[in-house]
C-alpha angles and dihedrals in degrees: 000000000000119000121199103247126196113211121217114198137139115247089255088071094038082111078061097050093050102048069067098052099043103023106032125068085227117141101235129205088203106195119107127203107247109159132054113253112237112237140081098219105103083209101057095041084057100039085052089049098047080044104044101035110004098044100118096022128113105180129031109219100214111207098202104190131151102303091039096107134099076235084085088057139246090276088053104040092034095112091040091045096051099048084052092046092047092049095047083046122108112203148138108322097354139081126213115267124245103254118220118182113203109199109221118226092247093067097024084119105041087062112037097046099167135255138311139182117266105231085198097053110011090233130115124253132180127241122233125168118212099144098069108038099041146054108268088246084078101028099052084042095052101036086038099187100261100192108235100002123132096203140010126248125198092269087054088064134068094178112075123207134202130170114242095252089050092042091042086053100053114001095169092057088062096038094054086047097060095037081065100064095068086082107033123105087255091063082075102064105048129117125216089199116035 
């Protein structure tokens, strides 16, 4: 089943996006947030988003690239920061987006840096580096704080990530993913503001 999905990128990755549009049978919500929204009542900026460009979407498609990171800067991520609060955001008549981040080539390697053994379990994780290379709305979302855990599993986190020739292959496969976790106990746990 198709779900409308929104796509949050920065003007660097819109090659990207429109590889989407014209390439990939993906049902597109195709408005982007361009202008700051004038208030200062959290409430109100992510009600008018949800309003004015999420409005039929159900998952936000998140293009992190190399200019994707709160390490740019609020000034600079505002626009990127908000669709993602707004689509992480429960209010009157909505409910939050799925959240799939696709992992451009570019920066393919800067996030999924391997594998390493867990001195608290033995075991072997993989690395993947969210925090870094990408705004706090994904990162909190996809790394959810677990308590005593030494590592996430795929029911610890409500953001889901794919890298673009994964994504490219089956996009539906990760959409739907990431349309499940609406419902799913994790839903529940997540910040719009972290």
């Amino acid at each position: 089943m198709a779900h409308k999905c929104f796509i949050g990128f920065k003007t660097e990755d819109f090659l990207y996006k429109k590889h989407i549009l014209e390439k990939l049978k993906v049902d597109l919500v195709d408005k982007s947030l361009h202008e700051a929204i004038n208030s200062d009542d959290e409430h109100y900026i992510m009600r008018k988003i949800r309003e004015d460009y999420l409005r039929d979407s159900t998952v936000t498609i998140h293009l992190i690239g190399a200019k994707s990171s709160d390490s740019f800067g609020w000034e600079e991520q505002k626009f990127i920061k908000r669709e993602l609060q707004a689509s992480l955001y429960h209010g009157e008549g909505n409910t939050q987006n799925g959240i799939l981040g696709v992992v451009l080539p570019h920066v393919t390697d800067s996030i999924y840096r391997g594998s390493y053994n867990c001195e608290k379990c033995g075991g072997s994780h993989n690395y993947v580096n969210v925090k870094d290379t990408t705004v706090s709305e994904f990162s909190y979302n996809y790394y959810i704080p677990n308590g005593v855990k030494c590592s996430w599993s795929e029911d610890d986190r409500f953001c889901v990530l794919v890298k673009w020739d994964d994504f490219a292959k089956e996009p539906e496969k990760y959409i739907d993913l990431a349309f499940d976790k609406r419902v799913h106990p994790i839903s529940e746990k997540t910040k719009v503001r972290p």
